[in-house]
N, C-alpha and C positions, 0 to 999 in steps of 0.2 A: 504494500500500500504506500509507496514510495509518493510524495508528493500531496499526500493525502492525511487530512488533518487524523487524529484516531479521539475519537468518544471519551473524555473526559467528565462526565456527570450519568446519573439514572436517566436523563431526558434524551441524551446524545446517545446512549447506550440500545435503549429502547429503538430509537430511530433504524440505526445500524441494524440492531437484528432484525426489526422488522421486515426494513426496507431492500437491505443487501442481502441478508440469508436466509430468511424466511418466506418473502413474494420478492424474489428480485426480478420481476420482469415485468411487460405489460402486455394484455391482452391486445393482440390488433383483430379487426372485422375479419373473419375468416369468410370464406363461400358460403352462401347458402345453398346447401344442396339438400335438396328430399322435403325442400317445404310444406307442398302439399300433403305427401306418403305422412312427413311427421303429426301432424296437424288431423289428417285420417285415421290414423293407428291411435291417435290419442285422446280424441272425440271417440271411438267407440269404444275402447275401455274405460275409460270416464264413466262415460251413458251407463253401461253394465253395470260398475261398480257402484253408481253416486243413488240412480234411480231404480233399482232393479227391485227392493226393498223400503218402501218410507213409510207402511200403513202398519207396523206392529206398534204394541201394546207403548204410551209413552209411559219415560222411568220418573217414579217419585224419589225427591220432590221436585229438582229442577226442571225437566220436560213437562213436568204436567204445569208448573209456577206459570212457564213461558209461553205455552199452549195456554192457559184461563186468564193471564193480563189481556191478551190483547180480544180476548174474546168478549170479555166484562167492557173493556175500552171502547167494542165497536159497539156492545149492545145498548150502552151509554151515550152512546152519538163522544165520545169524549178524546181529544185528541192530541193532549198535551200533556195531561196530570194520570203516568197508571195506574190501575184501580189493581186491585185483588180483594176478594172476601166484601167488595163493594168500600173497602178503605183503598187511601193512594199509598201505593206502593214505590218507596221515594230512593230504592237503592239503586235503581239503575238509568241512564239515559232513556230514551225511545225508541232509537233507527230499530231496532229487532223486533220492536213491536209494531211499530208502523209496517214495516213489507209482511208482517203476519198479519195485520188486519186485511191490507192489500190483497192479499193469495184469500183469504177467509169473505171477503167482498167478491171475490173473479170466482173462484171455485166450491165457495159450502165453507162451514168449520167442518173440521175434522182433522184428523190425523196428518195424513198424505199431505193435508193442507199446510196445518203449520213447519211440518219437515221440510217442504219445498226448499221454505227461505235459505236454510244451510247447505241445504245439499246446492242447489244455484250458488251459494257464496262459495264453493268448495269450486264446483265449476269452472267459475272467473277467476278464481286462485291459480286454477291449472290453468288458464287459460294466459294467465298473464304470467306465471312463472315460464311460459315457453315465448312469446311473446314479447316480454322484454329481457328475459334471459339470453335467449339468442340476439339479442343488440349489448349484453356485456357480457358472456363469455363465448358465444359463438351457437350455430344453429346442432350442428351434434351433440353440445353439450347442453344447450339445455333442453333437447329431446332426452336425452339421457338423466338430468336432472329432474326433468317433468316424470319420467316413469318411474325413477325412484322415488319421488313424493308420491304417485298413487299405489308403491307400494309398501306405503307407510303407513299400519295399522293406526296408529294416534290421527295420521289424519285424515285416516277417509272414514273410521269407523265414530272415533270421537267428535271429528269434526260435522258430521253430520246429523247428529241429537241435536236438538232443541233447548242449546245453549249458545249465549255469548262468544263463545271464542270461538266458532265456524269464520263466522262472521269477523270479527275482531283478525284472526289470523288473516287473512283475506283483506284486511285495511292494510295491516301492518308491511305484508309484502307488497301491495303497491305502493306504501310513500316510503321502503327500503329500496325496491327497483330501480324507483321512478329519480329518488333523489339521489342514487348511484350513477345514474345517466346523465343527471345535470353535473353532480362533481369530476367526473373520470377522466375529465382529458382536460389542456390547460385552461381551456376556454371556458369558462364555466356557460352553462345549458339553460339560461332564464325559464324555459316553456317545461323542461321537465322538474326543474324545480315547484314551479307553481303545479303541477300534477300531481308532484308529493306531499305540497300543502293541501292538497283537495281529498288526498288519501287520509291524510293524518287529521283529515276535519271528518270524515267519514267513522275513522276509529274514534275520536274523542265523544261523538255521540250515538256509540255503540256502548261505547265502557267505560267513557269517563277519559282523565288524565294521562292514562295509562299507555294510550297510544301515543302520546310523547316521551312520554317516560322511556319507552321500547325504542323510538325512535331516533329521535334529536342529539342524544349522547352518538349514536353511532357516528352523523357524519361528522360530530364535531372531535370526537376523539381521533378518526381516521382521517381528517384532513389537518390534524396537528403531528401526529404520526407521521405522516407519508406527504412527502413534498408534492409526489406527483400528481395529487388530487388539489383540484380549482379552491382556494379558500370562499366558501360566500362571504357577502359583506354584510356587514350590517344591517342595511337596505334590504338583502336580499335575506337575513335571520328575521325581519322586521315583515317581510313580505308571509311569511311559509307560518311562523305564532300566528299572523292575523288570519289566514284562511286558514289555520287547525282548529280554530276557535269558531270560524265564522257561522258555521251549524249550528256551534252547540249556546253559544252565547244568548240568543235569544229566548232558546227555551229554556234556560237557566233562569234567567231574570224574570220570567213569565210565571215558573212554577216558585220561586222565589219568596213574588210576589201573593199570589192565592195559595201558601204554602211558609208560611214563614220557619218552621221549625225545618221546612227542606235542608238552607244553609249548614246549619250543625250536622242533622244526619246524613246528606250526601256528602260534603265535601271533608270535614271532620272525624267521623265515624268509619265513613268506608272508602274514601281514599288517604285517611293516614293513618287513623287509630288500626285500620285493619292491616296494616304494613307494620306497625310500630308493635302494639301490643292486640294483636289476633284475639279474635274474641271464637272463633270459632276456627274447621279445618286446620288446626293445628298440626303440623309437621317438621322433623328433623331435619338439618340442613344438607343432606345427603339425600332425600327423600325422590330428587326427580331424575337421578341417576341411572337407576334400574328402569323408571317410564319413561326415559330419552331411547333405553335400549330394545327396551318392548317397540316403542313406539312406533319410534326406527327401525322395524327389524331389519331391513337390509344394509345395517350399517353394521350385524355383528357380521358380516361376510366381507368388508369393504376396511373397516377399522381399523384392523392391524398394518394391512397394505400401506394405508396413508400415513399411518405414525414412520410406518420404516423412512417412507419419500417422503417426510418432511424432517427424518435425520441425515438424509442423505447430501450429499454435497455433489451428488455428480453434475455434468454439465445438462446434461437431458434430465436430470429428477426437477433442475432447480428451471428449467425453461417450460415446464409443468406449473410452474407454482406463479402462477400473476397476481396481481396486488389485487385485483378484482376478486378475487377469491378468496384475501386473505381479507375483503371488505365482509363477504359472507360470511365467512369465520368471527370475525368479528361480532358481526349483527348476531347469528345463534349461540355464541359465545354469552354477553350480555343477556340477552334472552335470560337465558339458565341461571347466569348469575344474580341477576336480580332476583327472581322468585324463589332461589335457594335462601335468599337473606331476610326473604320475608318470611314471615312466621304463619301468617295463612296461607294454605297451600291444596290445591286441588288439581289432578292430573291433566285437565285439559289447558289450564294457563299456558304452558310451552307450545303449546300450538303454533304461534307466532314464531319461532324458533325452527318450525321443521322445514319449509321453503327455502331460504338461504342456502341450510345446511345440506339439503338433495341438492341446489343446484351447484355448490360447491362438493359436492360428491361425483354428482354427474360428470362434470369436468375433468375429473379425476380418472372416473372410469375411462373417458375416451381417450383422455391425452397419457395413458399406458396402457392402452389397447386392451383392456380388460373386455369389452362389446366382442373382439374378434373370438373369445374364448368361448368354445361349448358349455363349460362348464358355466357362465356367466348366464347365459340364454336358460341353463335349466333350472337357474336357482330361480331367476325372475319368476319362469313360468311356474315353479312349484312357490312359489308367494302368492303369484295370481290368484291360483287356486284356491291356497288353503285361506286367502283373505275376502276370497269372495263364499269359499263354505263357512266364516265366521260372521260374515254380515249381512250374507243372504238365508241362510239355515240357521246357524248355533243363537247367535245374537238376538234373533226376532224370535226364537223359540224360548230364550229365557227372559225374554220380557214380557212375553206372553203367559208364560208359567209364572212367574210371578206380581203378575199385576195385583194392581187390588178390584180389579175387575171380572176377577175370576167370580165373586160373587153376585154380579150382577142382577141375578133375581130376587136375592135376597136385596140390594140398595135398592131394583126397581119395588120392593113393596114397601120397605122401611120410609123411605127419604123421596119417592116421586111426590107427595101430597107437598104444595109449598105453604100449606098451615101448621103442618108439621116440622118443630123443631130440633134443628139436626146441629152438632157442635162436634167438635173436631178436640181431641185429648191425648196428649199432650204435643203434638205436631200437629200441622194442616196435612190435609189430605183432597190436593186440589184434581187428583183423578176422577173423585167423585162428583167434584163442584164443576169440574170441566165436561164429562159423560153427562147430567142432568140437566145441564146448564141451569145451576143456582151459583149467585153470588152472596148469600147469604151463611153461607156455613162457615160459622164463629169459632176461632179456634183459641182454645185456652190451653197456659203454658203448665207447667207446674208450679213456679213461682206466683201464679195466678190462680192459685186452688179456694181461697177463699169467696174472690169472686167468681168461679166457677161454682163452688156451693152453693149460693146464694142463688146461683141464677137456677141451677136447676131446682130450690128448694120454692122457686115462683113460679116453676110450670107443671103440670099433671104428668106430663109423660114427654121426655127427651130421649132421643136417637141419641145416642154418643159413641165414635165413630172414632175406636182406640188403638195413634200408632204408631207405638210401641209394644215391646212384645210384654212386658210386663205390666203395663199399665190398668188393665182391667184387675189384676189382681189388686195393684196396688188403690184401685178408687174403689173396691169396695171395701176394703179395710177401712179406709178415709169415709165412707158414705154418712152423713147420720143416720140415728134410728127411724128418721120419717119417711126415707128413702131404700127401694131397694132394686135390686138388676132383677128385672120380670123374666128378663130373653138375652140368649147370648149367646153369639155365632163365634166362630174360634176358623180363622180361616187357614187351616194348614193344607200346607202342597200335598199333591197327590202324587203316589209312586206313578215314576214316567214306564208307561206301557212298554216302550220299546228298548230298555235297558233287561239286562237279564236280573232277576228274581234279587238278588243278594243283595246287590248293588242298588236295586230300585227303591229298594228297603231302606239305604243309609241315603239314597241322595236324597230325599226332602231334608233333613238334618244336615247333608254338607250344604245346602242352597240358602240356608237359613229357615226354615221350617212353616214361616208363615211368608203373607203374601208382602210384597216391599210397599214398606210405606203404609200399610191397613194391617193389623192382626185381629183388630176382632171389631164387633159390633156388638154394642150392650143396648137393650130400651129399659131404662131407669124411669121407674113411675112412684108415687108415693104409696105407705100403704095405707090400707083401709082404716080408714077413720079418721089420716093423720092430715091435718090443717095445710093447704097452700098459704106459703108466708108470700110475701109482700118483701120484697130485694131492695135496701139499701143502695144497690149497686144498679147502674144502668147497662144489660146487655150493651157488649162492641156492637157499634153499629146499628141499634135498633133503631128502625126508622129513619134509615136514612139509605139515597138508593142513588 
């Protein structure tokens, strides 16, 4: 390195390795060859995989939460403030609920209905990880990149339930793309910048903050890093904050406004307190390790390969390694890191993290000919497979077996009558609010047992709709003497027919034994002779709709 100053600090150090041995090179526009063949091959596996499956049983309690906001919201004419249980429901933005009312307005409520919206956001994931993939690392590679993300169980099976991070993931890669294309070359890209601000204003009113948070560190650390990336200015950091915001700012100050306690429990409660001090999904800092690896499953076949080429110093390992790549790296890097630090933690968050890291995989595979190899061709096809028997068969078979819908005859007699009072102990159970279409079913906590007493000691006869597995035992120990369980269903799995004899025997017990999210149904009436009291306490939500 004659001539050539050498790294004197952690900054200077950092750079060097970064820049010189780690990506020392630059992606240039390769050919595009097989655009269309790519583009064909990857729309029909798509299709297959995204659509083949959307009308099983939804899981409690997130899919059914997600499926009954937005069905209360349209039944409501109401399109700004989400309702649940007929209260506002103030933990999350709207975009997920708005394209659910959407699909529920075009096609019926239902099932298939509200899955659409994810499975379409999983779509234009792929759709744009190939898309704008092949304008930053090249068209083989990010066909290559694009079939290793559909053969990633996290995101085509996760990402497709009827939660937030289908979605969410799905923002985040386009203002990671999109804002990799304005930085890449010396000239900085004004048009695909503002593309990434429209991304990041999409996530931020999908899930909040969060879609900066994933974001905005990336290209600011990677263009203090790496010289070879355009710095934005001011102007242009000043441009990208006001359209990440531009969505969500209004309906902020809207719900605000008709919501005054909004402020504390959105912005305080579930974008810090729930980072800082978790009040709930509590997890170990090691926890998304193993669901990166699941996730990912075609990265335990690819993993060791790439650690060796990124120790390697030869002159072909290291004309493999572009700064583009090591921007992906980056961005799923981060991903990870952040959520490992936060103390709530639930396996679909890294979502966001699996795109980058396929198309920086993908690249990988092509640029050492791993595509040329048989053995390559037959791992994919044997993933295809066993990823389309777990989310076309396995998946929708054990949602179905454990719905709380398995009882259905029974909630159609207990809880169709809407004079009939029906309450929810000690979790909601919004499968049931969502099949009936009632938003009325009041759900009390355990710390809420007083008022809970109260309220059934002022009605003749209550449905309560108990879920957890222990919980009917436990309220009737708690009942007073004026009250008692008349009736009570116990909803345990049934041995699956098609397992042999022994086995079918122990699998209701390894599934968990009742149905997810509902174990039982009790109807609690007073008994004879004993006085209805008159409740101190005002039923959540009575009379109000």
């Amino acid at each position: 390195m004659d001539g050539v100053s050498k790294p004197n600090n952690i900054y200077d150090w950092t750079k060097h390795l970064w820049c010189e041995i780690l990506f020392p090179t630059c992606d240039t526009q390769s050919p595009e060859k097989g655009l269309l063949s790519h583009r064909l091959i990857l729309c029909i596996l798509a299709l297959l995989l995204l659509f083949s499956r959307l009308d099983f049983s939804l899981f409690e309690p997130d899919e059914t939460r997600y499926a009954e906001i937005p069905r209360e919201m349209l039944a409501n004419n109401e399109w700004l403030v989400p309702l649940l249980a007929g209260e506002p429901y103030l933990d999350k933005p709207p975009l997920l609920y708005w394209l659910t009312m959407f699909s529920y307005q075009t096609f019926g409520v239902g099932v298939w209905q509200a899955r659409l919206v994810p499975a379409l956001a999983l779509l234009l994931g792929l759709i744009l990880t190939y898309e704008l993939g092949r304008r930053i690392v090249g068209s083989r590679e990010a066909f290559a990149g694009t079939l290793f993300l559909l053969l990633c169980p996290g995101f085509i099976i996760m990402g497709k339930l009827l939660v937030l991070d289908g979605l969410l993931a799905m923002c985040i890669l386009g203002t990671l793309f999109a804002g990799l294309l304005a930085v890449r070359k010396s000239e900085f890209q004004m048009g695909w910048w503002i593309a990434s601000g429209v991304f990041a204003a999409l996530g931020v009113i999908t899930k909040g903050p969060i879609a900066i948070v994933l974001t905005a560190p990336c290209f600011y650390l990677i263009t203090r890093i790496d010289g070879r990336f355009s710095k934005p200015t001011l102007k242009a950091w000043g441009i990208w904050f006001g359209l990440s915001i531009a969505l969500f700012l209004p309906w902020f100050i809207f719900v605000a406004i008709r919501r005054p306690e909004f402020l504390s429990h959105f912005v305080w409660e579930h974008h810090v307190m729930r980072f800082l001090e978790p009040f709930d999904h509590q997890r170990g800092v090691f926890f998304y390790i193993p669901i990166l690896l699941v996730g990912m499953l075609p990265l335990l076949f690819v993993l060791w390969p790439w650690i060796k080429s990124m120790q390697s110093d030869s002159l072909e390992q290291r004309a493999t390694r572009s700064k583009e790549t090591g921007f992906l790296l980056l961005a799923g890097f981060w991903c990870l890191f952040f959520f490992s630090l936060s103390g709530c933690k639930l396996p679909t968050y890294i979502l966001p993290a699996f795109p980058p890291l396929a198309l920086m995989f993908g690249a990988f595979l092509v640029r050492n000919d791993y595509l040329q190899k048989k053995s390559t061709l037959v791992i994919a096809g044997g993933l295809f497979v066993l990823l389309g028997f777990t989310q076309g068969v396995a998946l929708p078979w054990y949602a179905d077996f454990r719905s709380p819908l398995i009882a259905k005859n029974i909630i159609r007699e207990l809880c169709t009558d809407e004079n009939q009072a029906v309450v929810c102990y000690p979790r909601e159970c919004n499968a049931v609010a969502f099949y009936l279409g009632r938003e009325d079913l009041k759900n009390y906590r355990s710390k809420e047992f007083d008022e809970f007493r109260d309220v059934l000691l002022s009605r003749k006869k209550t449905v309560v709709l108990c879920t957890h597995r222990h919980a009917l035992q436990g309220l009737k120990q708690l009942l007073p003497d004026e009250l008692e369980v008349r009736q009570e269903y116990r909803l345990n799995l049934k041995e699956p027919s098609f397992l042999p004899k022994d086995l079918a025997k122990r699998a209701p017990k390894l599934l968990g034994e009742t149905a997810l999210g509902l174990c039982d149904i009790a109807v609690i009436e007073h008994r004879v002779g004993s006085t209805i009291r008159t409740t101190s306490f005002k039923p959540k939500n009575e009379g109000k709709r």
